[in-house]
C-alpha positions in Angstrom: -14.5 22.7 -17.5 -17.0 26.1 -16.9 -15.9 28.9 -15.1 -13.2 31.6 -14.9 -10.0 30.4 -15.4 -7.9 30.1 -12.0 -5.0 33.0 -11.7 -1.7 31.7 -13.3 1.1 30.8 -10.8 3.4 32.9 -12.1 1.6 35.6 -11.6 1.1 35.4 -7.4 3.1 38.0 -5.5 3.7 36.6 -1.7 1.5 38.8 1.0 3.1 39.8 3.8 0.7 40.2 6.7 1.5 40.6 10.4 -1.5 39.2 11.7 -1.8 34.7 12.8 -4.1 33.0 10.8 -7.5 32.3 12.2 -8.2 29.6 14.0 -11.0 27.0 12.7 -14.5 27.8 13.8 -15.1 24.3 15.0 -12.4 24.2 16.9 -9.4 21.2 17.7 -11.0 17.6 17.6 -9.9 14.2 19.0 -10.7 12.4 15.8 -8.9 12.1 12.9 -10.1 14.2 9.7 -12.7 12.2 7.4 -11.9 14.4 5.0 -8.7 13.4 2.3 -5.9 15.7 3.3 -4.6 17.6 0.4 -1.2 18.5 1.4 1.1 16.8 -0.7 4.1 17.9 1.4 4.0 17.0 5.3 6.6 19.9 6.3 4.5 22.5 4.3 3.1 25.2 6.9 0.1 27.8 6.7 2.2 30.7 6.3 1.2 34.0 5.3 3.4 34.6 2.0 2.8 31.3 0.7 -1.8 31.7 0.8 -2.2 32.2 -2.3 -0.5 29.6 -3.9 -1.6 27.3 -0.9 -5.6 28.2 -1.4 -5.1 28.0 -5.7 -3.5 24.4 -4.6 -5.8 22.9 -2.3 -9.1 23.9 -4.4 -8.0 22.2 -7.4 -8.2 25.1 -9.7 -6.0 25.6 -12.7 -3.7 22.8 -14.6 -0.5 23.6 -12.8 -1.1 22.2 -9.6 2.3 20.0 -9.8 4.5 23.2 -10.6 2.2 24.8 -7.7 3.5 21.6 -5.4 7.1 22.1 -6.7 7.2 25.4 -5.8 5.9 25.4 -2.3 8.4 22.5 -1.8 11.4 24.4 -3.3 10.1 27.4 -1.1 10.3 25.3 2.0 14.1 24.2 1.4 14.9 27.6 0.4 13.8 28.7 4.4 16.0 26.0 5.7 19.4 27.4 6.3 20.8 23.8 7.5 20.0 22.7 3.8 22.6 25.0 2.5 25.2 26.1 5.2 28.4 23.6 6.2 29.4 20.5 6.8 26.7 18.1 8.5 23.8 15.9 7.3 20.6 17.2 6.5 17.2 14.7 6.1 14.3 16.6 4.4 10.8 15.1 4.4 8.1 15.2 2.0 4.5 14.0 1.4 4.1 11.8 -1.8 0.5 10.9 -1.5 -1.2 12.5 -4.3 -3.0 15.9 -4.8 -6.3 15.5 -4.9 -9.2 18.2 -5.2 -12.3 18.2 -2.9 -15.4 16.0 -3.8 -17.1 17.9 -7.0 -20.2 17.9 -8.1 -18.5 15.5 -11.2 -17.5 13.4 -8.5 -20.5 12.7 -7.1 -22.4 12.1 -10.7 -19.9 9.4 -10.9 -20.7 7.4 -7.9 -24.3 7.8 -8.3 -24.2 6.6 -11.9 -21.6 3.4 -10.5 -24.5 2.6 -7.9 -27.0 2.7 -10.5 -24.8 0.2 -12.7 -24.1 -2.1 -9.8 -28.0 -1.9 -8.7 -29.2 -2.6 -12.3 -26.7 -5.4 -13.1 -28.3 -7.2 -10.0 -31.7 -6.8 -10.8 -31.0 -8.2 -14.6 -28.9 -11.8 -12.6 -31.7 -12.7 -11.1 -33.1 -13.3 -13.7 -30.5 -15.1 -15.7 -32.4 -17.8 -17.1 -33.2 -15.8 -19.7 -30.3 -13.9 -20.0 -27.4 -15.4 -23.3 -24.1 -16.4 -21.5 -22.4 -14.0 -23.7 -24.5 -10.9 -22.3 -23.7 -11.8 -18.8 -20.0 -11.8 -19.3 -20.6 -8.5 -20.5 -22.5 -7.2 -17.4 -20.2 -9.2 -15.0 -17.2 -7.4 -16.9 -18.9 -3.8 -16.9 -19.9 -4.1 -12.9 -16.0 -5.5 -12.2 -14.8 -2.3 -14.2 -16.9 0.0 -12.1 -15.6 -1.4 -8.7 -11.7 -1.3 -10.0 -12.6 2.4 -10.3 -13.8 3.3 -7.4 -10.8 2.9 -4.6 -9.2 5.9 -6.6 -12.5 7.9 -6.3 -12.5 11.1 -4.4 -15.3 11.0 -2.5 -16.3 12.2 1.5 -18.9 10.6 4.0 -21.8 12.2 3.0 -21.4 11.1 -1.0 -20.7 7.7 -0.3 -24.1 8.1 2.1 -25.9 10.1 -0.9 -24.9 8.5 -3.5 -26.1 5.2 -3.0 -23.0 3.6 -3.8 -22.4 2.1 -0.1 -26.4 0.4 -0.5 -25.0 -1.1 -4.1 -22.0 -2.5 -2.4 -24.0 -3.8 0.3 -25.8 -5.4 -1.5 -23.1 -7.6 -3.5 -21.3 -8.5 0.3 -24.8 -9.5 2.2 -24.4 -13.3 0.7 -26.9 -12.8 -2.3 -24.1 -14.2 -4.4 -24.6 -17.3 -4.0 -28.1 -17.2 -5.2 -26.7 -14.5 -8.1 -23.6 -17.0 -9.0 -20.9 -13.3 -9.0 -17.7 -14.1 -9.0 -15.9 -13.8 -5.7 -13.5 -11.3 -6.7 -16.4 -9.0 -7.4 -17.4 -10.0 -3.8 -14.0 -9.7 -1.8 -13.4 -6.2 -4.1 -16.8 -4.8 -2.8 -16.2 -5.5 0.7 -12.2 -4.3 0.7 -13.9 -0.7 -0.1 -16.8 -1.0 2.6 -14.2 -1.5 5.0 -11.8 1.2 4.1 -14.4 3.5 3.7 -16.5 2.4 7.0 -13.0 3.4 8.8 -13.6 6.7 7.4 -10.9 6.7 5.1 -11.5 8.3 2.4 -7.6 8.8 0.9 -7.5 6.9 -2.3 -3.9 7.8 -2.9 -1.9 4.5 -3.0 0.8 6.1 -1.3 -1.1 7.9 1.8 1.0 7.8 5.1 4.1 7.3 3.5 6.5 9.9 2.6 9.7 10.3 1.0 12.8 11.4 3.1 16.5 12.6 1.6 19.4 12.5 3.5 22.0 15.1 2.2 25.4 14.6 4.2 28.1 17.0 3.4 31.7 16.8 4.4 33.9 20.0 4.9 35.3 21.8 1.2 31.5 21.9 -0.3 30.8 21.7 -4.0 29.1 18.5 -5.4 32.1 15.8 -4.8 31.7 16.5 -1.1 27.8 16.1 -1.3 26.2 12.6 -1.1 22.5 12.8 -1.7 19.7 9.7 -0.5 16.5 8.8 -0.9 13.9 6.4 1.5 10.7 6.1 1.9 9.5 6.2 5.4 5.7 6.0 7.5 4.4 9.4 8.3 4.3 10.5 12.1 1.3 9.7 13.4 -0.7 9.0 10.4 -4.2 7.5 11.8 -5.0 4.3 10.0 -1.2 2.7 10.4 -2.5 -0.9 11.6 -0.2 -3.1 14.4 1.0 -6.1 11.9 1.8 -8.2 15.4 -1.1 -9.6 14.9 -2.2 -13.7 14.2 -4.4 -14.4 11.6 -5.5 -11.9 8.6 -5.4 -9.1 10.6 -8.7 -7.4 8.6 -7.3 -8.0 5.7 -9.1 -10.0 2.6 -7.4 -12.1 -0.3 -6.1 -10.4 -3.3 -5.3 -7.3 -1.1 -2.4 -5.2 -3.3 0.3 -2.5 -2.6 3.4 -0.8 -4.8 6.1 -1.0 -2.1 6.5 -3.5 1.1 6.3 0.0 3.5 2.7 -0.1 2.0 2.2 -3.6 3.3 3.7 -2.1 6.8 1.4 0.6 7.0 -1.7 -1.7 6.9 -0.7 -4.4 9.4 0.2 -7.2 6.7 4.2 -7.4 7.3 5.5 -6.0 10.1 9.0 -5.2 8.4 10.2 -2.6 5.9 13.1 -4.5 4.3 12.9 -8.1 5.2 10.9 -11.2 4.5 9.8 -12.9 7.8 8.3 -11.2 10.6 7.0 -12.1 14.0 7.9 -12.2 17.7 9.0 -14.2 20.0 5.6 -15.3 21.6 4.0 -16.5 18.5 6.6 -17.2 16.1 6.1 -16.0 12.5 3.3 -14.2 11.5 3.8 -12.8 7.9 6.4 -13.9 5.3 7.1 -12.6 1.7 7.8 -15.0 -1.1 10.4 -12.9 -3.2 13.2 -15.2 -3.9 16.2 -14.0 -1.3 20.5 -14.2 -3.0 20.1 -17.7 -0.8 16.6 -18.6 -1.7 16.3 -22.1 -2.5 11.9 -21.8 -2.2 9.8 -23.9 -4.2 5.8 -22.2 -5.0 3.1 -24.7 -6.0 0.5 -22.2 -4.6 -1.3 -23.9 -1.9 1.9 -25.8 -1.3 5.1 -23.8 -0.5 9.0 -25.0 0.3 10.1 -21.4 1.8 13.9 -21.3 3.5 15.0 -19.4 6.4 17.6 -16.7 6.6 21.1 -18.1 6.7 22.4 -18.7 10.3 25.9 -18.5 11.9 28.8 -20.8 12.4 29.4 -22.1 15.8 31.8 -19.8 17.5 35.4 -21.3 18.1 34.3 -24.3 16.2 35.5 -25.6 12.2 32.1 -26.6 9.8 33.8 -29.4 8.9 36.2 -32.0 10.4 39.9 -32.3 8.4 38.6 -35.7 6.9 34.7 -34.0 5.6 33.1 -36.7 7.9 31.0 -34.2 10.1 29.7 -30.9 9.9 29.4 -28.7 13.2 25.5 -27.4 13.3 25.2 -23.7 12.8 23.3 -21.2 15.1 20.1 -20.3 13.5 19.1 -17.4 12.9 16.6 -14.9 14.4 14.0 -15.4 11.9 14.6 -18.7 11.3 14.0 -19.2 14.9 10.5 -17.4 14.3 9.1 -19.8 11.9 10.1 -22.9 14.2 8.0 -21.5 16.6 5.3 -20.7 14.5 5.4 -24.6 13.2 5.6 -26.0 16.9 2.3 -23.9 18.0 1.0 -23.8 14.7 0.5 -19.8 14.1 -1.2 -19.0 10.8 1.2 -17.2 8.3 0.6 -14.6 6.2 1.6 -15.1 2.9 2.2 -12.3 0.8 4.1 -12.7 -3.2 6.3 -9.9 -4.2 6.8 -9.2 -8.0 10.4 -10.2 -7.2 9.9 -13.9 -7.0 10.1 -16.3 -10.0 6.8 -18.2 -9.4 4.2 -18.1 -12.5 2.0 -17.4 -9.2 4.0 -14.2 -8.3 1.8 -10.4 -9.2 2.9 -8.8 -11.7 4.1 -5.7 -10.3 4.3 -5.1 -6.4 3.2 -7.6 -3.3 -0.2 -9.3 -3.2 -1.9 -11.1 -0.2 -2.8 -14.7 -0.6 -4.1 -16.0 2.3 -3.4 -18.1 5.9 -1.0 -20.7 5.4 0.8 -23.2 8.4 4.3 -24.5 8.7 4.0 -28.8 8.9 7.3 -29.9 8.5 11.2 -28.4 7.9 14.3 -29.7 6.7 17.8 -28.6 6.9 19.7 -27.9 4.0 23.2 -26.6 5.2 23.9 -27.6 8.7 27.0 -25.6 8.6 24.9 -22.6 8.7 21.2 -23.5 9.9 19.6 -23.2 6.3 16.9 -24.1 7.2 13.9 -24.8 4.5 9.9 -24.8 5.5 6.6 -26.8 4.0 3.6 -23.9 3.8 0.1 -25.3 3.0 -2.6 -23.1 2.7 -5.5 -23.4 5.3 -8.8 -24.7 3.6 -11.8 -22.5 3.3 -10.6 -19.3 1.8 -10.9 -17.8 -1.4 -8.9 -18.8 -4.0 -5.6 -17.1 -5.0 -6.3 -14.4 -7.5 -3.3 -14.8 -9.5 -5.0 -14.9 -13.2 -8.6 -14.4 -14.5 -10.4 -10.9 -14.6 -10.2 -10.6 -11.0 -6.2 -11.1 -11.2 -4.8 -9.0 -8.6 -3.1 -6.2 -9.5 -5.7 -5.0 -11.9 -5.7 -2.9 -15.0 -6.8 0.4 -13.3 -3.8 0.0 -10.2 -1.0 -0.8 -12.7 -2.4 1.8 -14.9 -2.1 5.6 -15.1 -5.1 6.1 -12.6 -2.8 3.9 -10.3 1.0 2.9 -9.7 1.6 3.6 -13.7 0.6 7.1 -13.6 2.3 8.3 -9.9 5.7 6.1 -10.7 5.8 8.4 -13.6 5.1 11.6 -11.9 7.7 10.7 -9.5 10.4 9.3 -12.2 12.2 12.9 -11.8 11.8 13.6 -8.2 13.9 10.5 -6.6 
C-alpha cells in the first residue's frame, strides 16, 4: 500500500473545541444516502473529542481500524452514567455491519477487470462449437467466481456506472442465455445484484440494518452476582431498504436468495417473524414458513413435495382429551399459526418456503436460511386431535428455477461461508457477544 503511513491510534489526544461542527454544504435530503454508511456503531455521535479517531476511521487508513471501533464504542459507554450507576436495566445498542472504507481506486480496477471477464467469457460462448467441453467448464467456473465476489464489493453509483460492470450483468439477465446455454444460477446471481444495486444499495455488509443490543439489569448490592448481562440482535430504526414481508408471492425476491440469521430474512421481506416459523395474517393465511425441524416437528422434505406440521394447539377448556375408557378424544383448539396455513390452503396463497441449516433434510443449506421458491398447501391431516397437530402437504408451483441445493451454484456459496463472508465476521464477533 503507497503512502504515508496513517497516525497510530495510540497516539491521538482528544480536541476540545467549543465551536458545532459544520453543517453539510448540500444540505438535509429526503433520500436515503447511496453511499455505504461507515459507522459501525449506530449510537456513535460526531463529537468534537472523538474527530480524530472518527476521520482516521471512516477513511480507512491504518490496520487498526477494529481497535479504532472498540474504542469509540468503549468511549461511548464510558459517557453513559446509567451504564454504571444503581440498580435498574440498561439496553445498549450497537451497529455490527462491517467497516468498510470508501470506493478506491483498487476498487474500481476490480470491477472493471470483472466486466471485462464477464464480457469476454460471452463473446468466447458464442462460439462454442469450437470451444473443448473441458475449457468451457473452466470459463463457466471463472465467470461464477467473479459474480460470488462481487455482492461483498465496495463500490458507489458512479463505479458501477463507470465500470461497466452493470452493462456485463446486463447482459447475462436480457434472455441471451438461452441461446449461450449459462447455467441459471449464473443468471438468477447476476440479476440478485442488478436489483440490489438498482435500489441504490450499495452496503455489501451481510449484516447491514441489523444491530446488536445488550440488556444489563442490575439488582440492588452491585458487584458481578447482581449483574445479568444479554445479548439480541434487533432491526435498526429506520433503516431504508427494511421490505414489508406481508406480502403474497416472492415479494422481489429470486431463488437461492441466502442470509446468516432469520432477522436477516425479516429485514428483506422474506419471513415476517424474528423467532418463529410460520408467518402471515389473518386475510391471506400463511405467507412464509421455515423448514427447521421444531421440538414437535414431525415434517417430511422431498423437495418439491413437503409434509410441514403446525404449531401445537390447546386442550379444550373444561374438557378431558380422553374419555375414562380411551374411546374418544376431545379435539383441541388450534393454534394461531396453524389457523394461518388453513387459510392459506382454503384460498390457496402461495408460500414462501425458506430451509434453515437447522433442519435434517439432505436439501437443508449448509449454514443459515435459503429461499426455495412458491409452494401451495393441497391437503392436511391431523396427527394429535388432542391438541390440533395439525400436519400440511407443500408442493412446489411449476415454472421456477430449480432448488439450488448442490452443484456449483449451491446456495450458500464458497465466498459467503467464507472469510470474505459469514466465516470471516462470525469470527470477528466470536469475542464481542
Amino acid at each position: 500500500m503507497s503512502g504515508a503511513a496513517g497516525p497510530s491510534i495510540w497516539s491521538i489526544k482528544p480536541k476540545k473545541k467549543n465551536s458545532a461542527p459544520e453543517a453539510a454544504a448540500d444540505g438535509p435530503s429526503s433520500r436515503p444516502s447511496t453511499r455505504y454508511n461507515k459507522r459501525p456503531h449506530s449510537a456513535i455521535k460526531d463529537e468534537d473529542e472523538d474527530s480524530d479517531l472518527q476521520e482516521i476511521f471512516e477513511s480507512g487508513r491504518g490496520e487498526h481500524s477494529q481497535e479504532i471501533a472498540r474504542l469509540l464504542d468503549k468511549r461511548l459507554r464510558k459517557s453513559n452514567p446509567a451504564a454504571r450507576d444503581g440498580p435498574g436495566t440498561t439496553v445498549s445498542v450497537r451497529n455490527v455491519r462491517s467497516a468498510g472504507p470508501k470506493v478506491s481506486r483498487s476498487d474500481r480496477i476490480a470491477l472493471v477487470s470483472s466486466a471485462e471477464l464477464i464480457e469476454r467469457t460471452i463473446k468466447k460462448f458464442t462460439s462454442r462449437r469450437n470451444q473443448i467441453e473441458k475449457e468451457y467448464q473452466q470459463d463457466l467456473q471463472k465467470m461464477r467466481a467473479c459474480i460470488h465476489l462481487l455482492p461483498f464489493s465496495n463500490v458507489d453509483r458512479d463505479s458501477v456506472r463507470s465500470s461497466g460492470i452493470r452493462r456485463a450483468l446486463m447482459a447475462l439477465t436480457e434472455g441471451e442465455y438461452e441461446y449461450l446455454e449459462l447455467p441459471i444460477d449464473i443468471i438468477l446471481d447476476a440479476e440478485s445484484i442488478l436489483k440490489k444495486w438498482g435500489n441504490a444499495d450499495f452496503d455489501p455488509a451481510l449484516l447491514k440494518g441489523i444491530e446488536l443490543a445488550q440488556t444489563v439489569k442490575r439488582s440492588a448490592g452491585g458487584g458481578k452476582k447482581n449483574t445479568k448481562r444479554s445479548t439480541h440482535y434487533k432491526l435498526e430504526d429506520g433503516y431504508p431498504f427494511k421490505k414489508n414481508p406481508q406480502v403474497v408471492g416472492h415479494n422481489g425476491l429470486i431463488i437461492g436468495d441466502w442470509w446468516p440469521l432469520q432477522i436477516c430474512a425479516l429485514r428483506d421481506g422474506a419471513h415476517g417473524e424474528m423467532e418463529a416459523g410460520i408467518s402471515g395474517n389473518k386475510e391471506h393465511g400463511c405467507l412464509s414458513v421455515i423448514l427447521s425441524g421444531g421440538t414437535y416437528s414431525k415434517d417430511s422434505d422431498s423437495l418439491n413435495y413437503v409434509l410441514y406440521c403446525g404449531t401445537l394447539g390447546a386442550l379444550t377448556p373444561s374438557e378431558q382429551p380422553y374419555d375414562p375408557e380411551g374411546r374418544t378424544q376431545t379435539p383441541g383448539v388450534p393454534s394461531a399459526n396453524t389457523l394461518l396455513l388453513l387459510t392459506s390452503m382454503k384460498k390457496q396463497t402461495p408460500i414462501r418456503l425458506l430451509r434453515s441449516h437447522k433442519g435434517k433434510s439432505r436439501y437443508a443449506p449448509s449454514v443459515g436460511i435459503r429461499y426455495d421458491g412458491l409452494y401451495k398447501v393441497t391437503e392436511h391431516e391431523i396427527l394429535d386431535v388432542a391438541y390440533a397437530m395439525y400436519r400440511f402437504t407443500l408442493v412446489r408451483e411449476d415454472g421456477q428455477p430449480d432448488v439450488r441445493w448442490e452443484g456449483p451454484g449451491v446456495r450458500p456459496n464458497e465466498v459467503e461461508v467464507g472469510e470474505k463472508g459469514w466465516g470471516g465476521l462470525k469470527n470477528i464477533m466470536k469475542g464481542e457477544r
